[in-house]
GUGUPA-370730 format. One record per atom (N, C-alpha, C): atom name; x, y, z. Coordinates in pm, whole numbers, plus 50000, padded with zeros to 5 digits. Layout:
BEGIN
site:CA, u:X, v:Y, w:Z .
...
***
This chain:
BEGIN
site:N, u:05107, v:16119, w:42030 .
site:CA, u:05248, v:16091, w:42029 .
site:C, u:05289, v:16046, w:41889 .
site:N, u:05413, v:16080, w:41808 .
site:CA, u:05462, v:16066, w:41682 .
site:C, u:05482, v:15915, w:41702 .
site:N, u:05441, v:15878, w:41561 .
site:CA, u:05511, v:15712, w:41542 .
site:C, u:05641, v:15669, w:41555 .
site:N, u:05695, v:15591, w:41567 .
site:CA, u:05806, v:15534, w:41574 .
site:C, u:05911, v:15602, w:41439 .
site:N, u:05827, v:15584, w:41297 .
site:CA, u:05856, v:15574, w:41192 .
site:C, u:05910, v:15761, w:41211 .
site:N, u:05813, v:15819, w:41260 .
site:CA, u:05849, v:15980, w:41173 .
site:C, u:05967, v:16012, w:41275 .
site:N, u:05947, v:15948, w:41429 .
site:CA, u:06058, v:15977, w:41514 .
site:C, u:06182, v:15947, w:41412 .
site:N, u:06198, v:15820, w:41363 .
site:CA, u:06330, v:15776, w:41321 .
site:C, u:06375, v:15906, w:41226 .
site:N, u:06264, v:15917, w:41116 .
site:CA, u:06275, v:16045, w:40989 .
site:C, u:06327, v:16141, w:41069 .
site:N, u:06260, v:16196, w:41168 .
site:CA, u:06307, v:16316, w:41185 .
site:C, u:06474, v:16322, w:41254 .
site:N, u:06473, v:16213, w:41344 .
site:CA, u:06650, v:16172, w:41371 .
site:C, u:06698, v:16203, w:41256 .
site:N, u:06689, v:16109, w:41169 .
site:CA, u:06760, v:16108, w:41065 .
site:C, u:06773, v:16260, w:40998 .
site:N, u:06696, v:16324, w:40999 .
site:CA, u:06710, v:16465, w:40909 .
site:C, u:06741, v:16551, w:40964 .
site:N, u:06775, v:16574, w:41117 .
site:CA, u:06806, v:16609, w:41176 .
site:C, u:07012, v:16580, w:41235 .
site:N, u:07007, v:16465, w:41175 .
site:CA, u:07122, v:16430, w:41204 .
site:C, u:07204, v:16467, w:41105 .
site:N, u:07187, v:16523, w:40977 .
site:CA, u:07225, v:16534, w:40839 .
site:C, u:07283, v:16623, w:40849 .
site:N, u:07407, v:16686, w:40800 .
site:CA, u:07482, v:16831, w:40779 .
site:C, u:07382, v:16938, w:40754 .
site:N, u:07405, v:17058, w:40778 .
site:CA, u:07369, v:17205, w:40722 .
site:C, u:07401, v:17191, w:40603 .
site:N, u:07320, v:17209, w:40539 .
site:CA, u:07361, v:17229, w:40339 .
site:C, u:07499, v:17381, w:40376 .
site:N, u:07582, v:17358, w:40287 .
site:CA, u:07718, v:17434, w:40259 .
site:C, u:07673, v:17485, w:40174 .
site:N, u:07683, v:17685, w:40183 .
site:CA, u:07684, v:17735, w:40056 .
site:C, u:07707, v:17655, w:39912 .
site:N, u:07635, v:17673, w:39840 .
site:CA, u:07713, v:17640, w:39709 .
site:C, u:07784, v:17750, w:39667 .
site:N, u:07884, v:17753, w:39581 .
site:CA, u:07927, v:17888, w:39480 .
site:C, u:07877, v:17911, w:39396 .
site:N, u:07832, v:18050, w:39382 .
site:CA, u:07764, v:18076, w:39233 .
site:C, u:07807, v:18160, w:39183 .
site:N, u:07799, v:18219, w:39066 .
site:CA, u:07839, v:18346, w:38985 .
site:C, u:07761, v:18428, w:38988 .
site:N, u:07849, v:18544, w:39049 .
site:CA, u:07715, v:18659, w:39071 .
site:C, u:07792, v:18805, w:38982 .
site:N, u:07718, v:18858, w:38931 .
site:CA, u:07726, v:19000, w:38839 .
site:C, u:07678, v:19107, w:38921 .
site:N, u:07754, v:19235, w:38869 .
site:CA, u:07702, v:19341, w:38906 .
site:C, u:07581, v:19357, w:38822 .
site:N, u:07498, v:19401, w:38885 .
site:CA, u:07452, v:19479, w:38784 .
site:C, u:07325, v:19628, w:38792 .
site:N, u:07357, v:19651, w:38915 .
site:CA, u:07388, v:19839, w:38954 .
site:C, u:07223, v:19812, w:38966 .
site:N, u:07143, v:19743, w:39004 .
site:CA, u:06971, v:19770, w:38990 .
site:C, u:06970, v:19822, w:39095 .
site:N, u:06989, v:19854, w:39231 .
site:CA, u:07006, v:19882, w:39370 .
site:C, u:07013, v:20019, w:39375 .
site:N, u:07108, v:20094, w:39463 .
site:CA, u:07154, v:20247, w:39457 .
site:C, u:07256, v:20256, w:39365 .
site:N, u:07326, v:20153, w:39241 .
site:CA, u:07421, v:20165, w:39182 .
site:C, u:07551, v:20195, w:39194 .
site:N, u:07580, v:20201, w:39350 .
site:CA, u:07728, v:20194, w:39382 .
site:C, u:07780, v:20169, w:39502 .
site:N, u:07685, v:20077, w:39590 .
site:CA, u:07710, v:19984, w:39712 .
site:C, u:07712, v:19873, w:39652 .
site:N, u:07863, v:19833, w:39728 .
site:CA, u:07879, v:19692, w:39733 .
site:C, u:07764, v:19602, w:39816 .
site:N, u:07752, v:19692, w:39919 .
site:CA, u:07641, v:19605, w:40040 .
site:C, u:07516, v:19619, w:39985 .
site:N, u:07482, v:19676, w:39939 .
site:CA, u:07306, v:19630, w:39875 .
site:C, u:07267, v:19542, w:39795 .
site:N, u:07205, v:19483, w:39816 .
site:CA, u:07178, v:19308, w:39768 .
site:C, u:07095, v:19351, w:39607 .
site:N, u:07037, v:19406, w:39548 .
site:CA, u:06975, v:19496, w:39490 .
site:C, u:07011, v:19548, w:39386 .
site:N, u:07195, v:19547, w:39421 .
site:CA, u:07296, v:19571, w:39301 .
site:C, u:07340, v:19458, w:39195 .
site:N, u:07324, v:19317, w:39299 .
site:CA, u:07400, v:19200, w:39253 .
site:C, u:07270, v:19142, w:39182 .
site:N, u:07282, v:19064, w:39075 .
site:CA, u:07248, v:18943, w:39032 .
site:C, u:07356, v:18809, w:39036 .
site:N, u:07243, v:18720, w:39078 .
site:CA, u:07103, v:18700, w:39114 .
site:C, u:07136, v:18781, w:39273 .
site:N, u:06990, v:18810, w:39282 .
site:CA, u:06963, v:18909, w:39463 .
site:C, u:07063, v:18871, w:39538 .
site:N, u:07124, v:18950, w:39628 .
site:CA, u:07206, v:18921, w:39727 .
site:C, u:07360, v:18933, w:39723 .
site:N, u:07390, v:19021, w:39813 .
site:CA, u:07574, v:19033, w:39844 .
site:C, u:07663, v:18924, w:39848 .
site:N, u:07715, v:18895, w:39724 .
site:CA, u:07772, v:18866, w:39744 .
site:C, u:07889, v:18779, w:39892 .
site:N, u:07901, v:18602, w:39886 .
site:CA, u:07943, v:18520, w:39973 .
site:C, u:08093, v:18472, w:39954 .
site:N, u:08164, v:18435, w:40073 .
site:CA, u:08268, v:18365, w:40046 .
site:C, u:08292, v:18272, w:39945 .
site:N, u:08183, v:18206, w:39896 .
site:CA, u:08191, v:18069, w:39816 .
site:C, u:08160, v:18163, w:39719 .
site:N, u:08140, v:18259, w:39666 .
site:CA, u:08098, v:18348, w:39535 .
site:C, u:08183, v:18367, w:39418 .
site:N, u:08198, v:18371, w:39284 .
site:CA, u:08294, v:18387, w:39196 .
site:C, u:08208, v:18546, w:39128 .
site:N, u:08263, v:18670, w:39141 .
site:CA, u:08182, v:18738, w:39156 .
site:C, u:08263, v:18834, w:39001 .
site:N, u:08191, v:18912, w:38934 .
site:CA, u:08227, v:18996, w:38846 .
site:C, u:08190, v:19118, w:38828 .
site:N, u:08266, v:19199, w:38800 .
site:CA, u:08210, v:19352, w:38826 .
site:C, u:08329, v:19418, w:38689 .
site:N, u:08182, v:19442, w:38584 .
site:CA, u:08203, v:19502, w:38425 .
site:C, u:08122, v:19565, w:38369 .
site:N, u:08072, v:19672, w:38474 .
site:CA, u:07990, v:19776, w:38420 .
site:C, u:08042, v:19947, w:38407 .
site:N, u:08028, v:19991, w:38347 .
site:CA, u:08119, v:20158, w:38414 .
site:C, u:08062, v:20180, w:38485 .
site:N, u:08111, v:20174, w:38636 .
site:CA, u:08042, v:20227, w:38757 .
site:C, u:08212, v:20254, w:38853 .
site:N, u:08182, v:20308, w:38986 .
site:CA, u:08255, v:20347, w:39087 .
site:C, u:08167, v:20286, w:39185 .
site:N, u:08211, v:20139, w:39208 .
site:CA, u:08096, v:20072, w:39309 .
site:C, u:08266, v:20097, w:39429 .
site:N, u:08144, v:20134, w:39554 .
site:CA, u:08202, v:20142, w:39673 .
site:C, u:08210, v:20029, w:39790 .
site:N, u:08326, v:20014, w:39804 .
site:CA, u:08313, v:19878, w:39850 .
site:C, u:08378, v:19935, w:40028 .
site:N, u:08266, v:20048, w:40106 .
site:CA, u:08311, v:20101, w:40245 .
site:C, u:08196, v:20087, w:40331 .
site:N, u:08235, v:20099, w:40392 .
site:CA, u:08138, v:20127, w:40520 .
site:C, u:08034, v:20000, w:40557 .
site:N, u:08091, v:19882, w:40510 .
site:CA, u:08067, v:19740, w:40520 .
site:C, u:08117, v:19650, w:40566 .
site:N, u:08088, v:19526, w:40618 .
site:CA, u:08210, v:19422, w:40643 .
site:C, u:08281, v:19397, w:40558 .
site:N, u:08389, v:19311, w:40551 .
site:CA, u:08503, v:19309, w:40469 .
site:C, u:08451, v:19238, w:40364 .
site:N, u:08473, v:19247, w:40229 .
site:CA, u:08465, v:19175, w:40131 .
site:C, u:08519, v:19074, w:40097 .
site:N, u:08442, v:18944, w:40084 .
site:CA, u:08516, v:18839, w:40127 .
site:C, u:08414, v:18740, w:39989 .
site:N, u:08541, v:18691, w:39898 .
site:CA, u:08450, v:18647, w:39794 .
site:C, u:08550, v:18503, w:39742 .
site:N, u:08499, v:18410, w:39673 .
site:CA, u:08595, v:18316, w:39591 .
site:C, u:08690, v:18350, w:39497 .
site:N, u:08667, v:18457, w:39424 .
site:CA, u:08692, v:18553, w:39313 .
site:C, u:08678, v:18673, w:39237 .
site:N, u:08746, v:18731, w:39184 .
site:CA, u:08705, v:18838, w:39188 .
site:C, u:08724, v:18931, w:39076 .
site:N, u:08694, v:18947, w:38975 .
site:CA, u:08719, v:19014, w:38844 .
site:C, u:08629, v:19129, w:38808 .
site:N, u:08753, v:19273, w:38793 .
site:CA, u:08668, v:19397, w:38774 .
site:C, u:08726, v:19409, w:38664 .
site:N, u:08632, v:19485, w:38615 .
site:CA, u:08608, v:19558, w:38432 .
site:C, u:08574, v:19414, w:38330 .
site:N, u:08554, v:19458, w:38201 .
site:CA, u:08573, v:19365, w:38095 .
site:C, u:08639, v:19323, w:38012 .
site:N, u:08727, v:19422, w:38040 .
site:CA, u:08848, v:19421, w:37929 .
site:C, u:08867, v:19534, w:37828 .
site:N, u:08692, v:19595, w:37831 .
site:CA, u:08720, v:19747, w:37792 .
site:C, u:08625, v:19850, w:37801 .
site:N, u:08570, v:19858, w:37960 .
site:CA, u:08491, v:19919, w:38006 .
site:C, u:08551, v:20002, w:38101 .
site:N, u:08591, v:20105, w:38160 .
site:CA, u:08598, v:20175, w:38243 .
site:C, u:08541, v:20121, w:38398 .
site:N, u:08609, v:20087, w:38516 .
site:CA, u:08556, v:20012, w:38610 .
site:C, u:08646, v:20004, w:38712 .
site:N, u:08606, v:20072, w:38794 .
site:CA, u:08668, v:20141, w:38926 .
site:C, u:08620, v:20072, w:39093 .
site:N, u:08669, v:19959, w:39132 .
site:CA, u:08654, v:19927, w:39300 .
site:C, u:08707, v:20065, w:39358 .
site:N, u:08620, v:20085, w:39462 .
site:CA, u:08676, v:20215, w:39560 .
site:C, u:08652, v:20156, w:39677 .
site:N, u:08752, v:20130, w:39732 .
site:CA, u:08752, v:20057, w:39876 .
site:C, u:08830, v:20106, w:39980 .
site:N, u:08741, v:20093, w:40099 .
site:CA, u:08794, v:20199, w:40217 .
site:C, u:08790, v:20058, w:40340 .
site:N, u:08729, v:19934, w:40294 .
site:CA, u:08731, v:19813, w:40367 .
site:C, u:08836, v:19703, w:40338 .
site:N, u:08856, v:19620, w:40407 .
site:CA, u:08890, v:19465, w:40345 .
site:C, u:08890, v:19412, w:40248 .
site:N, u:08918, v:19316, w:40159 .
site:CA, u:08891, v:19282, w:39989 .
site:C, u:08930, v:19133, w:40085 .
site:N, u:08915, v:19019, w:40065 .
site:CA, u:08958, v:18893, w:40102 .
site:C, u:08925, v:18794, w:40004 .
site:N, u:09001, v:18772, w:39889 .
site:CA, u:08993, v:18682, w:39746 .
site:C, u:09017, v:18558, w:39798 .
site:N, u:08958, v:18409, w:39791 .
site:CA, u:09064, v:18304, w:39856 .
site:C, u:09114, v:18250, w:39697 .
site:N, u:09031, v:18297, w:39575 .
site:CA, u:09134, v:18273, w:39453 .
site:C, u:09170, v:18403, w:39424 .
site:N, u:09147, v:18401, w:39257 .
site:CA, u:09224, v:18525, w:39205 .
site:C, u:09149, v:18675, w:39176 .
site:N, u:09206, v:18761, w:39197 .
site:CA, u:09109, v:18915, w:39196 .
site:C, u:09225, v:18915, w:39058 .
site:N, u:09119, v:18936, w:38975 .
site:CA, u:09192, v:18997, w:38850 .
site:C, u:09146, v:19142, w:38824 .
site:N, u:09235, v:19212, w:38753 .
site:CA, u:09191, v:19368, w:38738 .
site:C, u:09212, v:19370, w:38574 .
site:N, u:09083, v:19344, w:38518 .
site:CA, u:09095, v:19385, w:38356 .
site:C, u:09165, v:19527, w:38273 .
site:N, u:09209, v:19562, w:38114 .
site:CA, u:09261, v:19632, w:38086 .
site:C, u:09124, v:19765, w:38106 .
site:N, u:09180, v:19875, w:38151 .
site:CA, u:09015, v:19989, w:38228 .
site:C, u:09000, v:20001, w:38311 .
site:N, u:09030, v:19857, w:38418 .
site:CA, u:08944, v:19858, w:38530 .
site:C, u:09071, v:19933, w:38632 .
site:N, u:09023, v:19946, w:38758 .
site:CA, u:09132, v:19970, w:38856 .
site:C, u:09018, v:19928, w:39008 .
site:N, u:09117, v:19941, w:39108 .
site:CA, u:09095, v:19963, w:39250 .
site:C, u:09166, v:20073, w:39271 .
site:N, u:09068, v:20154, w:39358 .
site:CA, u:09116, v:20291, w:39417 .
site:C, u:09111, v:20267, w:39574 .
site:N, u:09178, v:20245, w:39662 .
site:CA, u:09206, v:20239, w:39841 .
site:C, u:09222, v:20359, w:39888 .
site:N, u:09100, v:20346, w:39947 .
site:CA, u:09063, v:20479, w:40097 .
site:C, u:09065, v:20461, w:40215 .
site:N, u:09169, v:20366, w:40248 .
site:CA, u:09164, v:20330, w:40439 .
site:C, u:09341, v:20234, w:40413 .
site:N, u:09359, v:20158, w:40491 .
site:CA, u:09417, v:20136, w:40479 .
site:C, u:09451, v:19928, w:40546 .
site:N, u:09296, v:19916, w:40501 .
site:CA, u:09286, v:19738, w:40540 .
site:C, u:09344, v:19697, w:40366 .
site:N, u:09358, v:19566, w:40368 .
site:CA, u:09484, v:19504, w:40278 .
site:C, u:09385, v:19457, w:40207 .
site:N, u:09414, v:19431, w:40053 .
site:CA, u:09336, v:19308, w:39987 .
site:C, u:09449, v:19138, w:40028 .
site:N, u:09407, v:19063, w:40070 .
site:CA, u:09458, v:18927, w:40081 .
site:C, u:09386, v:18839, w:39975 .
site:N, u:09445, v:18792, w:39922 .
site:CA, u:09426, v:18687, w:39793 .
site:C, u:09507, v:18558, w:39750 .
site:N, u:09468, v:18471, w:39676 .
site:CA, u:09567, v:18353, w:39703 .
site:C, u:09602, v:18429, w:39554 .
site:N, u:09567, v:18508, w:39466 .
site:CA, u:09678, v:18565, w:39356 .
site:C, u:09604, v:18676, w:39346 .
site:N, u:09702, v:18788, w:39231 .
site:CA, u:09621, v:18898, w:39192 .
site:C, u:09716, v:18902, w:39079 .
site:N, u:09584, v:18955, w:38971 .
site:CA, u:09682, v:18979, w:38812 .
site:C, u:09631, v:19130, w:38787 .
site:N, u:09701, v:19243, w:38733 .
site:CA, u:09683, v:19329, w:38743 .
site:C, u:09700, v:19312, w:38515 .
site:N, u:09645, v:19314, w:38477 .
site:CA, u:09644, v:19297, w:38324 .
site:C, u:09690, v:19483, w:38229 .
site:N, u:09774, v:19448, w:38140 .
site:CA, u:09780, v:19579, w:38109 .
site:C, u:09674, v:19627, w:37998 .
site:N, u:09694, v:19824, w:38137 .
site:CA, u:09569, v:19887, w:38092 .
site:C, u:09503, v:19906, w:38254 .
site:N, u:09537, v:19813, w:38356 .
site:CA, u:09434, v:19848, w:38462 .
site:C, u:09555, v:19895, w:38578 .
site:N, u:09452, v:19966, w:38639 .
site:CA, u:09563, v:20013, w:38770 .
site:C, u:09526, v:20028, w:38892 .
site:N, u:09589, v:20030, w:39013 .
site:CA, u:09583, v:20017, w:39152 .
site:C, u:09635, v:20195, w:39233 .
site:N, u:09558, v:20228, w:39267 .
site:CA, u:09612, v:20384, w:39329 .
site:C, u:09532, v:20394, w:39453 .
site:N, u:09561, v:20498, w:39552 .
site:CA, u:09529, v:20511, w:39653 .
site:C, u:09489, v:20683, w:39622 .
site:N, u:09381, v:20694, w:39753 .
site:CA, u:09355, v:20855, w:39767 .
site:C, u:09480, v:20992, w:39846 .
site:N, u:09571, v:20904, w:39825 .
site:CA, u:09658, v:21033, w:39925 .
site:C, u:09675, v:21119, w:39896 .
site:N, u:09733, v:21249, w:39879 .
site:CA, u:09829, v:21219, w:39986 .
site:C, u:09735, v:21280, w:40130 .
site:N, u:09824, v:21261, w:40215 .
site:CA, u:09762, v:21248, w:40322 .
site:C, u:09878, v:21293, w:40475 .
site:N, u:09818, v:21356, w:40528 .
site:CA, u:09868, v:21417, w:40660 .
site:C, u:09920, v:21297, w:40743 .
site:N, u:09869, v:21194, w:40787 .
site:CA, u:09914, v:21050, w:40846 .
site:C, u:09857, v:20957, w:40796 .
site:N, u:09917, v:20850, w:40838 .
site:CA, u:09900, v:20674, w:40769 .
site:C, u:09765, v:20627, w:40770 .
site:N, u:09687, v:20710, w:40726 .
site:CA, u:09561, v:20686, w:40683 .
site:C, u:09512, v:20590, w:40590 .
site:N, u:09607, v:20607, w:40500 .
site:CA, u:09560, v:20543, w:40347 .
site:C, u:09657, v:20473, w:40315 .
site:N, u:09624, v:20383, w:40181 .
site:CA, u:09781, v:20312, w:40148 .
site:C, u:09683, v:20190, w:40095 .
site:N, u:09804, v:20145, w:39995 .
site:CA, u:09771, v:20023, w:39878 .
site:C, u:09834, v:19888, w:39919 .
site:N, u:09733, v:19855, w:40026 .
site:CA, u:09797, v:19733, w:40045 .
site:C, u:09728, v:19554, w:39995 .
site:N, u:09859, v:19452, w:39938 .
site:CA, u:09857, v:19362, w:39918 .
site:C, u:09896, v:19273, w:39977 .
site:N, u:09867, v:19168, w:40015 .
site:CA, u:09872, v:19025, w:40099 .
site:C, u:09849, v:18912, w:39984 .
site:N, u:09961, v:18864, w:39933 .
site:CA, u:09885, v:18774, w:39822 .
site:C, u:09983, v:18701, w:39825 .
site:N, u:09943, v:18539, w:39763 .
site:CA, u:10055, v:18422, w:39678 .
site:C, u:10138, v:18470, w:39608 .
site:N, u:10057, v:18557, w:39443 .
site:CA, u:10150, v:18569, w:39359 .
site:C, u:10064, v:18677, w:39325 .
site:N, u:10143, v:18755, w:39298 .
site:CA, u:10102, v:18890, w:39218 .
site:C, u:10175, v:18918, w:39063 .
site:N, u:10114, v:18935, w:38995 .
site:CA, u:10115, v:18968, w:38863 .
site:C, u:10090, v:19074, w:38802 .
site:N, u:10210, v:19161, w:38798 .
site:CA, u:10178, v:19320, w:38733 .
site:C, u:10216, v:19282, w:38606 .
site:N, u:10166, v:19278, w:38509 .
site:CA, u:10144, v:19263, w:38347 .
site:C, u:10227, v:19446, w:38337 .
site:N, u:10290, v:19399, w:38214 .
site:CA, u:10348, v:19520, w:38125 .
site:C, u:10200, v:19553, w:38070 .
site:N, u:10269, v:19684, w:38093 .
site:CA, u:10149, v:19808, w:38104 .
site:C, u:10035, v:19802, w:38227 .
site:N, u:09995, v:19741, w:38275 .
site:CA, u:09990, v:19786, w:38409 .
site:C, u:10034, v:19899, w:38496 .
site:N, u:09947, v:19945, w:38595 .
site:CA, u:10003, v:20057, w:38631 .
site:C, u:09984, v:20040, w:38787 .
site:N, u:10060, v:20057, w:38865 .
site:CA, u:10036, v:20069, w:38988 .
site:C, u:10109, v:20255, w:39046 .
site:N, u:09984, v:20336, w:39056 .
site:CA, u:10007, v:20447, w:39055 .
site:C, u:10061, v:20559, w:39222 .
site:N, u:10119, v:20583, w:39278 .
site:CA, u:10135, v:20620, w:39394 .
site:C, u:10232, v:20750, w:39379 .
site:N, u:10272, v:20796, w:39283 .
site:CA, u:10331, v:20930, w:39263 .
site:C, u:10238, v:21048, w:39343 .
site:N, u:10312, v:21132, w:39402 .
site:CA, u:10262, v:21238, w:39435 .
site:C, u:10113, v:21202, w:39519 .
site:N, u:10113, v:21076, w:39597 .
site:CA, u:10038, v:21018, w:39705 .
site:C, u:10116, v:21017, w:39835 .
site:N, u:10229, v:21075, w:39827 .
site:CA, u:10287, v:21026, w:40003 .
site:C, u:10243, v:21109, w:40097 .
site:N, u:10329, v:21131, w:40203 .
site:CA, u:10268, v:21194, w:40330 .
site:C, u:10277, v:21369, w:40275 .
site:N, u:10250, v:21455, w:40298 .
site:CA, u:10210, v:21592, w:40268 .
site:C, u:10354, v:21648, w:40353 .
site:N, u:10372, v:21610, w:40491 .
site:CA, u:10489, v:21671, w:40553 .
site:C, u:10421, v:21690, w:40656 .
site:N, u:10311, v:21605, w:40754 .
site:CA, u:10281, v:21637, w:40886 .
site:C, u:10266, v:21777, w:40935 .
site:N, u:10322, v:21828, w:41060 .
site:CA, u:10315, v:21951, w:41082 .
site:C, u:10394, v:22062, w:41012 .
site:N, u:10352, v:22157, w:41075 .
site:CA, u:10470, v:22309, w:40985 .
site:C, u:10608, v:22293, w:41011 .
site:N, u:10627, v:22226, w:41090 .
site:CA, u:10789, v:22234, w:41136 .
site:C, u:10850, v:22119, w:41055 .
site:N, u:10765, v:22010, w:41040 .
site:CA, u:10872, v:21881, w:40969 .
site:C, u:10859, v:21842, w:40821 .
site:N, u:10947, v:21871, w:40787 .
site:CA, u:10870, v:21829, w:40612 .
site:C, u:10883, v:21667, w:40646 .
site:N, u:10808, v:21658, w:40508 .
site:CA, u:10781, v:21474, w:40441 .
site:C, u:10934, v:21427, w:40424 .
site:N, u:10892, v:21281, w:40428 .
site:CA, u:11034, v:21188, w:40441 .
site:C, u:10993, v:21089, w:40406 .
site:N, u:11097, v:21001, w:40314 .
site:CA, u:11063, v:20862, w:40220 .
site:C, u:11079, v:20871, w:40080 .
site:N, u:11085, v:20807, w:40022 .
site:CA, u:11059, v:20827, w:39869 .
site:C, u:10971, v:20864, w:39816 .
site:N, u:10939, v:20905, w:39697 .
site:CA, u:10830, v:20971, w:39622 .
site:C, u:10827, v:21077, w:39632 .
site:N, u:10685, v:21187, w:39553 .
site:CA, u:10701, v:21327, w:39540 .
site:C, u:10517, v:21328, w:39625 .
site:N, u:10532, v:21349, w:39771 .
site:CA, u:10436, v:21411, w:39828 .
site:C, u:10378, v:21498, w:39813 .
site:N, u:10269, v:21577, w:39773 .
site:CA, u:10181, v:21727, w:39768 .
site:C, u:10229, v:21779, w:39853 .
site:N, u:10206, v:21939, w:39783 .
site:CA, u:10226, v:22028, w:39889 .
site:C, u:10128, v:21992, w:39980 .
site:N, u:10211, v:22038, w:40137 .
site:CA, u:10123, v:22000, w:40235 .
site:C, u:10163, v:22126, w:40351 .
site:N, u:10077, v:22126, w:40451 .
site:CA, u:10115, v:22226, w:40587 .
site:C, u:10230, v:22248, w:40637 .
site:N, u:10323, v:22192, w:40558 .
site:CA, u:10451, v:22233, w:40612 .
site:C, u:10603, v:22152, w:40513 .
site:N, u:10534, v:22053, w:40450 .
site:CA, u:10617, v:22007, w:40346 .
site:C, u:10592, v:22036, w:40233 .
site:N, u:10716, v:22020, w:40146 .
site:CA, u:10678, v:22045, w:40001 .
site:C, u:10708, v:21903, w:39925 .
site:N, u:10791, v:21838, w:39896 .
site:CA, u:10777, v:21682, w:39854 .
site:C, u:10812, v:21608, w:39948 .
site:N, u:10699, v:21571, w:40041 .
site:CA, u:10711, v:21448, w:40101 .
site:C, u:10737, v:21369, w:40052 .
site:N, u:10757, v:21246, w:40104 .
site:CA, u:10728, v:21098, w:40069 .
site:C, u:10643, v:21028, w:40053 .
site:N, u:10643, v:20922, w:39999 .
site:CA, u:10517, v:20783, w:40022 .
site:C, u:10578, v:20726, w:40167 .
site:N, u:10530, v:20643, w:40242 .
site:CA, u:10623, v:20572, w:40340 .
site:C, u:10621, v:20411, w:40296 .
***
């Protein structure tokens, strides 16, 4: 039977909180398959990226940020300021600070879940576009944020991304200049 003494120790250490993530700074840095977000393999130090994470991504790559749970980080800064550096996301983005987009960098959206952020600065030189155009509400550039910051020169690109015009009978409707599509000729964005 345990002593008195280790009984108490182990109460005691037992009674103590779960250690809380700490936040750390984590880098891309493509050692993995070089363009999953979800492979632990990609990030330094090891491991995908956490909520408590201040995370940076400034390599020329097209890291894919799909077919994963939602991305969910402290922070979030793509490119360097003059590297070529492309998020392609078909998931969630969930910043609880700021996703900055350096001059180079961009996010490209292939689905149509939102980035939410408590800010986003879009710096000029970087830009935000989606894959459309598109037959239905598939796709689309969406933001959920505090404060958003489109910097002169910045680009937030959606020309000739709207709906195509659905079937043969209805053309596209909304603003913008939609692709030719199966039955429209300038659709809209919606």
């Amino acid at each position: 039977m345990p002593s008195f003494s280790f009984r108490l120790l182990l109460s005691l250490f037992l009674a103590l909180p779960a250690a809380s993530g700490h936040a750390a700074s984590v880098q891309w840095s493509g050692q993995g398959d070089g363009t999953t977000w979800g492979d632990g393999s990609n990030w330094f130090p090891f491991g995908v990226p956490a909520s408590v994470d201040d995370v940076t991504i400034s390599s020329s790559v097209v890291l894919v940020a799909g077919n994963t749970a939602v991305v969910n980080v402290a922070s979030l800064v793509v490119g360097d300021g003059t590297t070529a550096t492309t998020l392609y996301t078909s998931t969630g983005i969930i910043v609880s600070g700021q996703l900055l987009i350096r001059p180079g960098a961009g996010i490209q959206f292939d689905g149509t879940e939102p980035v939410l952020a408590g800010s986003v600065i879009l710096e000029s030189g970087s830009l935000v576009t989606h894959t459309g155009a598109v037959e239905a509400s598939t796709v689309s550039a969406s933001f959920n944020v505090g404060t958003f910051d489109l910097q002169a020169g910045a680009t937030v690109s959606l020309n000739s991304k709207g709906f195509r015009g659905g079937f043969a009978v209805s053309p596209g409707v909304g603003p913008g200049a939609g692709g030719a599509g199966s039955g429209g000729g300038a659709g809209g964005g919606a």
